[in-house]
C-alpha atoms as a printed R data frame, in Angstrom:
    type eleno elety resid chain resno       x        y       z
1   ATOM     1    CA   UNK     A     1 -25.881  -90.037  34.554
2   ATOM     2    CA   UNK     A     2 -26.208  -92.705  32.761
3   ATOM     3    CA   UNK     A     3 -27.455  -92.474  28.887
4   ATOM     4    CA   UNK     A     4 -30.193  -94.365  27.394
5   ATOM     5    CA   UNK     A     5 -29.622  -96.028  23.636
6   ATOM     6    CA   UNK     A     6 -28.399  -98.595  22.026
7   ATOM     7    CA   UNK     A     7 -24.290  -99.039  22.902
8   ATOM     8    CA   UNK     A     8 -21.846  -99.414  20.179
9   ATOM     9    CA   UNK     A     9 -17.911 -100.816  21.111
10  ATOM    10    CA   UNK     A    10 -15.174 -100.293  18.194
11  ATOM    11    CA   UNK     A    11 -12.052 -101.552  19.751
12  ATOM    12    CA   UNK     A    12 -11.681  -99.072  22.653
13  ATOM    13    CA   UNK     A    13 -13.875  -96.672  21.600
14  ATOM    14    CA   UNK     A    14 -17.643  -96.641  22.744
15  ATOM    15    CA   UNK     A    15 -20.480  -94.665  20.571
16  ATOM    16    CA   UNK     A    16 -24.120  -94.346  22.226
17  ATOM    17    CA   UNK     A    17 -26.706  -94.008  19.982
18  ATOM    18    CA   UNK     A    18 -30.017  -92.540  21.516
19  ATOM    19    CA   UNK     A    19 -33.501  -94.164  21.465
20  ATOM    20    CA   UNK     A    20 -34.372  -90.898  19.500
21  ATOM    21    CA   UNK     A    21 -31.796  -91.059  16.516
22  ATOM    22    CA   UNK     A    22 -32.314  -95.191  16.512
23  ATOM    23    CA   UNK     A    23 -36.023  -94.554  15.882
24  ATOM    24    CA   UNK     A    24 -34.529  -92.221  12.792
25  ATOM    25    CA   UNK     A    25 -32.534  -94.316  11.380
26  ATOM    26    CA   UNK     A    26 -35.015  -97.193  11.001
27  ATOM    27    CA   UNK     A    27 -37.682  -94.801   9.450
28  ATOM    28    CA   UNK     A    28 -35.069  -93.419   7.150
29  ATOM    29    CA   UNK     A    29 -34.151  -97.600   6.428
30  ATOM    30    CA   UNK     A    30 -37.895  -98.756   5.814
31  ATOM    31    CA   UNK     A    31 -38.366  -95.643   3.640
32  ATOM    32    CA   UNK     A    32 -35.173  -96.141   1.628
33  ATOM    33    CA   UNK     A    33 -36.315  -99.961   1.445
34  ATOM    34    CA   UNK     A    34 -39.736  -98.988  -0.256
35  ATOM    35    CA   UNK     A    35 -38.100  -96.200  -2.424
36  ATOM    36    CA   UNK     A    36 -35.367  -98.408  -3.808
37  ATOM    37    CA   UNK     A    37 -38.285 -101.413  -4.100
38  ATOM    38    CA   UNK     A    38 -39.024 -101.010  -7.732
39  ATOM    39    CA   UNK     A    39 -35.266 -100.417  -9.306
40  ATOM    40    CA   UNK     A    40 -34.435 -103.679  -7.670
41  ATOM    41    CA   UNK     A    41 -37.667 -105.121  -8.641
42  ATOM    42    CA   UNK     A    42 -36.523 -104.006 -12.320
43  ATOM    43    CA   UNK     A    43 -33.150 -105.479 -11.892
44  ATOM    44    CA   UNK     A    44 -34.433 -108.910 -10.581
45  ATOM    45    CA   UNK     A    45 -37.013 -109.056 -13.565
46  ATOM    46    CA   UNK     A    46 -33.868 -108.553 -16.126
47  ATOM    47    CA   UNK     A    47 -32.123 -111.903 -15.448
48  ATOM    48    CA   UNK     A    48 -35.397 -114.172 -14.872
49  ATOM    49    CA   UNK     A    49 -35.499 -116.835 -17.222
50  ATOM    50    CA   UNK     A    50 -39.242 -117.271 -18.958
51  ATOM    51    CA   UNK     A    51 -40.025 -119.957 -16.502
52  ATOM    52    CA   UNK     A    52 -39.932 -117.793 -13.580
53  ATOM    53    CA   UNK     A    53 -41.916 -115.043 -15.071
54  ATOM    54    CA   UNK     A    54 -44.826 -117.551 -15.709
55  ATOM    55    CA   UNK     A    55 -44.633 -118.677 -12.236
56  ATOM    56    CA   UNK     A    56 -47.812 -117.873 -10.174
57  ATOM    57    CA   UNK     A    57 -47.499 -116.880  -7.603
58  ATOM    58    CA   UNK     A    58 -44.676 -114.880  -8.725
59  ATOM    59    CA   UNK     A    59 -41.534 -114.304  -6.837
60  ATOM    60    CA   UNK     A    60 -39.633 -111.630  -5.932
61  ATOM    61    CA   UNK     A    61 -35.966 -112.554  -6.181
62  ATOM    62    CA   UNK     A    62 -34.360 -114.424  -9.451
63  ATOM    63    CA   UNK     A    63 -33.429 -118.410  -8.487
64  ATOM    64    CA   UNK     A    64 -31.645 -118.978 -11.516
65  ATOM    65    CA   UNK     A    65 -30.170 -115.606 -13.294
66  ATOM    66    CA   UNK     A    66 -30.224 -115.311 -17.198
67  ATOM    67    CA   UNK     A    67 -29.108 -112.921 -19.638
68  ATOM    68    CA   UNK     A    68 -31.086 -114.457 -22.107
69  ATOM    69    CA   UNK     A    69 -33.699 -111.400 -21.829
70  ATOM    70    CA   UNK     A    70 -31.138 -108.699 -23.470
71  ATOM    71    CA   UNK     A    71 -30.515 -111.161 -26.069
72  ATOM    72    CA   UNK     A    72 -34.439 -110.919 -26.341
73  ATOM    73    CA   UNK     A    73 -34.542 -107.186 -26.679
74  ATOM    74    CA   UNK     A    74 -33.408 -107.604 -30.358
75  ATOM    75    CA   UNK     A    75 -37.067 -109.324 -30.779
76  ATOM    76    CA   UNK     A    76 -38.843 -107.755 -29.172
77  ATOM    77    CA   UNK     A    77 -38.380 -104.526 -31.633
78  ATOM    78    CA   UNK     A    78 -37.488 -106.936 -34.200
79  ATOM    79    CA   UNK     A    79 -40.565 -105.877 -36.474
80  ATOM    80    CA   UNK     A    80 -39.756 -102.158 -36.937
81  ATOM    81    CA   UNK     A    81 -36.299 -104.079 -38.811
82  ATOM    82    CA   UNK     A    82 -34.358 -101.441 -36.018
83  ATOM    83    CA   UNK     A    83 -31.984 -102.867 -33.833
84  ATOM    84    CA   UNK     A    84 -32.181 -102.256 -29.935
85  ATOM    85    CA   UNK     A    85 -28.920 -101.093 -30.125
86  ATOM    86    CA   UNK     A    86 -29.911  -97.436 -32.334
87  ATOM    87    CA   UNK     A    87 -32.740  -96.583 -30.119
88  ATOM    88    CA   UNK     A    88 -29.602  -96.552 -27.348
89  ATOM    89    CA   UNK     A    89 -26.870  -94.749 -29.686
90  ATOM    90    CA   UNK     A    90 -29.748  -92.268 -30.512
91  ATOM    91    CA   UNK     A    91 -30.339  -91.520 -26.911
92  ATOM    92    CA   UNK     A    92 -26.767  -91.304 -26.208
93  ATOM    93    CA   UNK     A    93 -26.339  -88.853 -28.720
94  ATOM    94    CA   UNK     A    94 -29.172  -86.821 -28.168
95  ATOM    95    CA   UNK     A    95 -28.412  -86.744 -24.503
96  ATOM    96    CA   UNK     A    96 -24.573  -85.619 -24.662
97  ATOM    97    CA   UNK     A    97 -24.929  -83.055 -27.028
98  ATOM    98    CA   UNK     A    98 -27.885  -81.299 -25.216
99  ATOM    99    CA   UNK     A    99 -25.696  -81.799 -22.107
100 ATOM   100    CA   UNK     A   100 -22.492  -80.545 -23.937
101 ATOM   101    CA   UNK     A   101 -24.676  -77.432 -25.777
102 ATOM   102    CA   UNK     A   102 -26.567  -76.096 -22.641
103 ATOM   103    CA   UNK     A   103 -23.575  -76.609 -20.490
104 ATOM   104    CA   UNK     A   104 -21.552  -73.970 -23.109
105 ATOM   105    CA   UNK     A   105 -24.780  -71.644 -23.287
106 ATOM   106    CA   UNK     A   106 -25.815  -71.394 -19.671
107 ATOM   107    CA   UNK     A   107 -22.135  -70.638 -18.634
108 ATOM   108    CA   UNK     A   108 -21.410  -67.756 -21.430
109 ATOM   109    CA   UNK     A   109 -24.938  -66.228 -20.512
110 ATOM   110    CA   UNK     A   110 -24.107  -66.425 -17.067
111 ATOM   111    CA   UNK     A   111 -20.951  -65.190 -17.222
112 ATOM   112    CA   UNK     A   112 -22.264  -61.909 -19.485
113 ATOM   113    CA   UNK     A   113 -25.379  -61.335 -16.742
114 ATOM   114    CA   UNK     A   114 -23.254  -61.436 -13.941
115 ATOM   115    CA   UNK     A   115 -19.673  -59.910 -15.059
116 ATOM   116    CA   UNK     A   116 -20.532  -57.701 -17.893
117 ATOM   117    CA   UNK     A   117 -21.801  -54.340 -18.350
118 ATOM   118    CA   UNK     A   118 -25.023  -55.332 -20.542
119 ATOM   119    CA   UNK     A   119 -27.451  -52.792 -20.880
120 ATOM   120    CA   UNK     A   120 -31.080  -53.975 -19.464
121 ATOM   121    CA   UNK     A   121 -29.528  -56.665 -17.249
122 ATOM   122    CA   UNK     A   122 -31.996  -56.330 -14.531
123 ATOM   123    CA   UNK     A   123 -35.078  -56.665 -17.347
124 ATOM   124    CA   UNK     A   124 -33.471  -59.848 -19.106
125 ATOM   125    CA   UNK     A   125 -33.022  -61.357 -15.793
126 ATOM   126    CA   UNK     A   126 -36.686  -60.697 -14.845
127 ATOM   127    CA   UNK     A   127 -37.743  -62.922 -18.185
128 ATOM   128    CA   UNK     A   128 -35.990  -65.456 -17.730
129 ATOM   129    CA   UNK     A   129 -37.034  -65.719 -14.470
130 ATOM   130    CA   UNK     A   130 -40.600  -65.934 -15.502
131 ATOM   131    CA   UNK     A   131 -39.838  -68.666 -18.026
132 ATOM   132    CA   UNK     A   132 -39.410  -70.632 -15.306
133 ATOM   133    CA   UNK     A   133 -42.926  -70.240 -13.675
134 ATOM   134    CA   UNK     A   134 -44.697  -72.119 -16.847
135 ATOM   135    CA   UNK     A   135 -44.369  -75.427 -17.494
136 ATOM   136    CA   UNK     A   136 -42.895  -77.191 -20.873
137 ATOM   137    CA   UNK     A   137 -46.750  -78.551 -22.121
138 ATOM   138    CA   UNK     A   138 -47.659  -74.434 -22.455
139 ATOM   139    CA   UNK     A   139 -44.576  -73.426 -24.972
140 ATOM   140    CA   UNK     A   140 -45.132  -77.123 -26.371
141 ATOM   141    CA   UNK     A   141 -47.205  -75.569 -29.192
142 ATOM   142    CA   UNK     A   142 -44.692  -72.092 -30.211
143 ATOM   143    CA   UNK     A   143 -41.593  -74.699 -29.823
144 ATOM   144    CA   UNK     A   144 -43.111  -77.589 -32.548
145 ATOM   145    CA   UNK     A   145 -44.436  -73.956 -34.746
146 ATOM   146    CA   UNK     A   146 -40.633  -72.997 -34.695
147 ATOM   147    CA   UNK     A   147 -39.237  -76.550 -34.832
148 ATOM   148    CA   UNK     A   148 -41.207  -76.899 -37.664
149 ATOM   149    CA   UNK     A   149 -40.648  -73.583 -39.701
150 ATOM   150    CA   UNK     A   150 -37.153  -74.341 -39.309
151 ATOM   151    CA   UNK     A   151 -37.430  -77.617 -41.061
152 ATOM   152    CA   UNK     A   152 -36.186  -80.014 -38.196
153 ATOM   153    CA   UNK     A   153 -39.195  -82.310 -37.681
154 ATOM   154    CA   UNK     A   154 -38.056  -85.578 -37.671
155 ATOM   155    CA   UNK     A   155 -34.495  -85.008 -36.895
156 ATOM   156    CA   UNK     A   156 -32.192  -85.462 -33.988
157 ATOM   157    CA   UNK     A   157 -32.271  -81.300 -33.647
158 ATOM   158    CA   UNK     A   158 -35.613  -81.021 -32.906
159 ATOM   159    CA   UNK     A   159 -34.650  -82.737 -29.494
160 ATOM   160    CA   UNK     A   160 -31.525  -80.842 -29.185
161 ATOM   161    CA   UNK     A   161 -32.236  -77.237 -29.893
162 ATOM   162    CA   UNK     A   162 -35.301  -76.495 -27.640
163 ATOM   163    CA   UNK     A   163 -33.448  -77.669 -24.614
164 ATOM   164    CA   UNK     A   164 -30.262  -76.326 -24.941
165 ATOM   165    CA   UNK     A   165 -31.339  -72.306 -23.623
166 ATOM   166    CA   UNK     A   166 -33.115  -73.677 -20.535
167 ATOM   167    CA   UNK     A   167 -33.983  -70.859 -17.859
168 ATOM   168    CA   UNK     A   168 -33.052  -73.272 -14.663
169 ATOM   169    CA   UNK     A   169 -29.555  -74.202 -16.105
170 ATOM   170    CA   UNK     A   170 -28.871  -70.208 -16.635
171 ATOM   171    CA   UNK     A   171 -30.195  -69.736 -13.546
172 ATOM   172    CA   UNK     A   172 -28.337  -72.092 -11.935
173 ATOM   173    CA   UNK     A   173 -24.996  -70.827 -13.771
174 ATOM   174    CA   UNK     A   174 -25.648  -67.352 -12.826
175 ATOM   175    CA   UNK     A   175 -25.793  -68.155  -9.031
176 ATOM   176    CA   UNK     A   176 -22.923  -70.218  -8.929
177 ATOM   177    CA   UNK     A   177 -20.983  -67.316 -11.128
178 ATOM   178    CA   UNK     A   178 -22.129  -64.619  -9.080
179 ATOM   179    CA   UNK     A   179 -19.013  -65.615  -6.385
180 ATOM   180    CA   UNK     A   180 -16.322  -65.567  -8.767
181 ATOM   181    CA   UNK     A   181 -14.566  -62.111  -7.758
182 ATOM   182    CA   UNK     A   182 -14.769  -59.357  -9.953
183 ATOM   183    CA   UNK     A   183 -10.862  -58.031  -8.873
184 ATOM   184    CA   UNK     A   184  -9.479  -61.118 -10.015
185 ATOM   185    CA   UNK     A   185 -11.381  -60.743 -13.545
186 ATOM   186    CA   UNK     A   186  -9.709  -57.086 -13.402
187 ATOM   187    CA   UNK     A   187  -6.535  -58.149 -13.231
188 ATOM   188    CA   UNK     A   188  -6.906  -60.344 -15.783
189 ATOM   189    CA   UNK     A   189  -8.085  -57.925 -18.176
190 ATOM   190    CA   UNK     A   190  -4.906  -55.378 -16.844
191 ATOM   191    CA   UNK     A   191  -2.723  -58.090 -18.043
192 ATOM   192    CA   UNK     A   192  -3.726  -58.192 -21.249
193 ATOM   193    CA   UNK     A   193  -6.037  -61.926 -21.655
194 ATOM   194    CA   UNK     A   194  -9.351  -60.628 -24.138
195 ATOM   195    CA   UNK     A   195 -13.063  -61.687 -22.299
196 ATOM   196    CA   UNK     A   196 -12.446  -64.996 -24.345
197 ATOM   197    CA   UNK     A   197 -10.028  -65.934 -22.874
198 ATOM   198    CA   UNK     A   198 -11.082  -64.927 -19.157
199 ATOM   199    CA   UNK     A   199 -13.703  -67.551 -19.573
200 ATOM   200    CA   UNK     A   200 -11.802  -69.748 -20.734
201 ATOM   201    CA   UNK     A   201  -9.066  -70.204 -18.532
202 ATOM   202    CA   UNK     A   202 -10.889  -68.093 -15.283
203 ATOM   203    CA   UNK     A   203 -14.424  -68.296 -15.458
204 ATOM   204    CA   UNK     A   204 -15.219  -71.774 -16.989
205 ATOM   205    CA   UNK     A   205 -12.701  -73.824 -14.611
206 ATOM   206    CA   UNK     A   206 -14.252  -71.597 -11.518
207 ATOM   207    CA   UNK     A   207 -18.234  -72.832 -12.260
208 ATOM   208    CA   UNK     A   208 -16.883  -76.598 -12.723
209 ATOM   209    CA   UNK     A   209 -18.741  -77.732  -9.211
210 ATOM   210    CA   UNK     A   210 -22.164  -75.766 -11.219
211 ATOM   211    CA   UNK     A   211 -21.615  -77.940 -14.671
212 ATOM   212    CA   UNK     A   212 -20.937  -80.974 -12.774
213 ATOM   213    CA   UNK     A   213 -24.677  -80.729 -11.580
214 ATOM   214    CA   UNK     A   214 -26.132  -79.201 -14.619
215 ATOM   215    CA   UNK     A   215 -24.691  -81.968 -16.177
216 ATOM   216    CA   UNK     A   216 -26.137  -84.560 -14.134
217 ATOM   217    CA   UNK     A   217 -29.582  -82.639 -14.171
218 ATOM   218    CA   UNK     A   218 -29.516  -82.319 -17.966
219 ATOM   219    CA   UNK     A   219 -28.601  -85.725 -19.052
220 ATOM   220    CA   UNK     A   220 -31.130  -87.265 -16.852
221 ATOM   221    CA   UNK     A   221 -33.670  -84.809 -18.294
222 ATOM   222    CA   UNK     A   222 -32.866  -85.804 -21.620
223 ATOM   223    CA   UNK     A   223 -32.675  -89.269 -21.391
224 ATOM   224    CA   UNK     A   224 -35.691  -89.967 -20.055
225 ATOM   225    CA   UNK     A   225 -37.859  -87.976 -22.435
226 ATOM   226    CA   UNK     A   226 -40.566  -89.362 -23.632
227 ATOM   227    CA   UNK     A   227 -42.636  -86.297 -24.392
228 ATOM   228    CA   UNK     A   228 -40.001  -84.906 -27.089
229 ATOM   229    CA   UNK     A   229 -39.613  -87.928 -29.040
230 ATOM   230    CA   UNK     A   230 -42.927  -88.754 -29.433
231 ATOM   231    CA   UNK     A   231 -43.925  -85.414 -30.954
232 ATOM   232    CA   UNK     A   232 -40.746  -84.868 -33.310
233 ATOM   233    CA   UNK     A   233 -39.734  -88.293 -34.511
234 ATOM   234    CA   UNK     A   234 -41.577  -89.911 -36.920
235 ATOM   235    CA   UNK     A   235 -38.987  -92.412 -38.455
236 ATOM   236    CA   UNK     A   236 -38.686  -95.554 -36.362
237 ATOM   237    CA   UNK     A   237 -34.378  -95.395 -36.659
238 ATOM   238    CA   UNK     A   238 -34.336  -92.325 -35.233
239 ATOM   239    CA   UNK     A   239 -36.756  -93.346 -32.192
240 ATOM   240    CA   UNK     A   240 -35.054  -93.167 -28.598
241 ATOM   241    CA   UNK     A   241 -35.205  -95.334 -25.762
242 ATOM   242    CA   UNK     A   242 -38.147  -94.349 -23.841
243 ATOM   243    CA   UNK     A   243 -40.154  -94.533 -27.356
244 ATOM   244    CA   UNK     A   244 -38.267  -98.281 -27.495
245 ATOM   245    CA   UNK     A   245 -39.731  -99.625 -23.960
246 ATOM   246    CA   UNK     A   246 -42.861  -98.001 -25.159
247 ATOM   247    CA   UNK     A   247 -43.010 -100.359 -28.461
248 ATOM   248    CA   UNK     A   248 -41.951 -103.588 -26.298
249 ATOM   249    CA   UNK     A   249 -44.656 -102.694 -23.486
250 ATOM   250    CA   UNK     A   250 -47.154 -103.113 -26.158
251 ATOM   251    CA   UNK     A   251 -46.559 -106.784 -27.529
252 ATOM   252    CA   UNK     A   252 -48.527 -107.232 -23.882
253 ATOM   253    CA   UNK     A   253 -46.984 -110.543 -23.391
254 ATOM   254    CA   UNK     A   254 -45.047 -112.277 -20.520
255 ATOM   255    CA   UNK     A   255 -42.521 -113.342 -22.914
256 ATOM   256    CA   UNK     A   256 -41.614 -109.652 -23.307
257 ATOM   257    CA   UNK     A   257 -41.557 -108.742 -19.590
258 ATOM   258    CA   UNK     A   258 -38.458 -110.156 -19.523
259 ATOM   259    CA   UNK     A   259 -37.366 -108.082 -22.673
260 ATOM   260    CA   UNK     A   260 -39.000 -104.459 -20.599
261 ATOM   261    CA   UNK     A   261 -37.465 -105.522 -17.565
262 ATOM   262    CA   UNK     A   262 -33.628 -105.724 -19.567
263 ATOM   263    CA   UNK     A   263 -34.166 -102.520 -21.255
264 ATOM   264    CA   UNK     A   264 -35.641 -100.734 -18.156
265 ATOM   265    CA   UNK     A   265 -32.704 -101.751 -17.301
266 ATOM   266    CA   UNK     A   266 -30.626 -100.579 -19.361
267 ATOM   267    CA   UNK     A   267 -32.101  -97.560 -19.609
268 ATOM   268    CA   UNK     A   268 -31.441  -96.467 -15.817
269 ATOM   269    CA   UNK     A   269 -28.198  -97.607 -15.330
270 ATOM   270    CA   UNK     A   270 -26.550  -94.537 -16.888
271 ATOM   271    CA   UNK     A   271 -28.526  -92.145 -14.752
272 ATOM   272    CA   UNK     A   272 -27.823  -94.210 -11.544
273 ATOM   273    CA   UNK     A   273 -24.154  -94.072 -12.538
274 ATOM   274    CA   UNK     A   274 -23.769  -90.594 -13.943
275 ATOM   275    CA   UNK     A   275 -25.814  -89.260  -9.829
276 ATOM   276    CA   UNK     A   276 -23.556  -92.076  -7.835
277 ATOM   277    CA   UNK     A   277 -20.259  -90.393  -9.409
278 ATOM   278    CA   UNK     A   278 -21.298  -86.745  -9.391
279 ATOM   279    CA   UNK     A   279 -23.476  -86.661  -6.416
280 ATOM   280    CA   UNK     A   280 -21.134  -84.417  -4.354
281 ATOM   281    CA   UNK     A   281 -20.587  -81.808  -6.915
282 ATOM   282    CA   UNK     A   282 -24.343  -81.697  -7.009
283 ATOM   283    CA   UNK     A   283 -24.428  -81.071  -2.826
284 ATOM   284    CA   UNK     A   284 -21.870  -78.998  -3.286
285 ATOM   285    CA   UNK     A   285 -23.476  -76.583  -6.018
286 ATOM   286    CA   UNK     A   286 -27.197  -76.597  -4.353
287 ATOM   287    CA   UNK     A   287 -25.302  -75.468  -0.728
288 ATOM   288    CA   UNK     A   288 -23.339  -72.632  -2.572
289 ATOM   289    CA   UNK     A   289 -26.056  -71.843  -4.537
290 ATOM   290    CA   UNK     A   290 -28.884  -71.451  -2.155
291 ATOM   291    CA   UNK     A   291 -30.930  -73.524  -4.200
292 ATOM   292    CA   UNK     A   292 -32.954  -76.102  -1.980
């Protein structure tokens, strides 16, 4: 019998690819092409030189690259007298100590609902469960009352705080810890080592695949918030990124399309990055954590 498909010789070896899976792979292609479209779009954009953005009708790809445009980023926000460069050190630090906070937080909470005798387990679980069924605009208004009472408005903590107890990140945690067995936690405890230092040394090294993804969900979270920034921050040097492109995207020129392409950029580099290196832990979680 003789199979139908497209024939494919490495050395000796023969692989047949059916009509079928051929017909897959170029859907999967074209829709990879179109979802990957406006990244490289943004990345083409960044190293036009001003010419080529007043070019009608435009073109896609760059003929001569510049890097003139991230030199232009430090005029395009050059009237709030803040450099480019704080609104990226703010989001940087906003961004790895939410990461490094909730990461701590959603492992010692899941580690206590899942391996500890807490009284009302099954009730605390419940709530934060249904945390997770409302969105962030409905606790928008409590969060800014507390933010407020507490005196943070216009700080860097007002970003932090609110989104380092997040219900999906315990949740996450708490599936993940659920598999760590409970006899070797008992013998730890029969030797001697205190619940501190069970989670150091036992439980925190065992959830690494879960805070590998919560990282990676986290810092993309918190990086690209726009929402947060624009409701807490009211000084201009302690503005973030998003807030940033915002003030460029406003000068409404072509001159500064060049300057919104460069920190677009910028801006989505990290995340790119931070998935490409981690995106097996994060397979690896959602598989043994039934999350789909």
């Amino acid at each position: 019998m003789v199979k139908t498909g497209i024939h494919i010789r490495f050395g000796r070896k023969q692989i047949t690819i059916s009509s079928k899976r051929v017909w897959l792979y170029m859907f999967v292609l074209i829709l990879v092409t179109f979802t990957a479209m406006p990244l490289v779009y943004v990345v083409v954009t960044a190293f036009k030189p001003l010419d080529e953005l007043l070019r009608f009708p435009p073109r896609f790809f760059v003929e001569r690259p510049t890097t003139r445009n991230f030199g232009d980023l430090v005029l395009a926000v050059g009237s709030s007298s803040v450099p480019f460069l704080r609104y990226f050190l703010n989001s940087v630090y906003v961004a790895v100590v939410t990461v490094f906070l909730t990461v701590i937080v959603s492992a010692l909470g899941a580690y206590a609902m899942t391996k500890l005798d807490l009284p009302f387990r099954s009730a605390l679980f419940s709530l934060i469960i249904a945390a997770m069924m409302f969105p962030s605009q409905v606790t928008q208004i409590p969060n800014y009352l507390t933010v407020n009472g507490l005196g943070l408005v216009n700080t860097t903590w007002a970003l932090i705080i609110p989104k380092i107890a997040v219900a999906f990140n315990f949740f996450l945690m708490k599936q993940f810890c659920e598999q760590l067995p409970n006899a070797l936690l008992e013998a730890a405890r029969i030797d001697g080592a205190g619940e501190s230092r069970i989670f150091r040394s036992i439980v925190f090294p065992f959830l690494k695949p879960a805070w590998a993804s919560l990282i990676v969900f986290s810092f993309v979270s918190n990086w690209n918030d726009y929402f947060g920034p624009l409701v807490y921050i009211t000084s201009q040097a302690k503005k973030t990124l998003p807030l940033a492109i915002q003030s460029i995207a406003e000068g409404g020129s072509i001159a500064r399309a060049g300057a919104m392409a460069a920190a677009t950029f910028l801006m989505t580099m990290p995340t790119v990055i931070i998935y490409t290196v981690m995106q097996r832990r994060v397979i690896e979680t959602m598989a043994h954590s039934g999350i789909k």
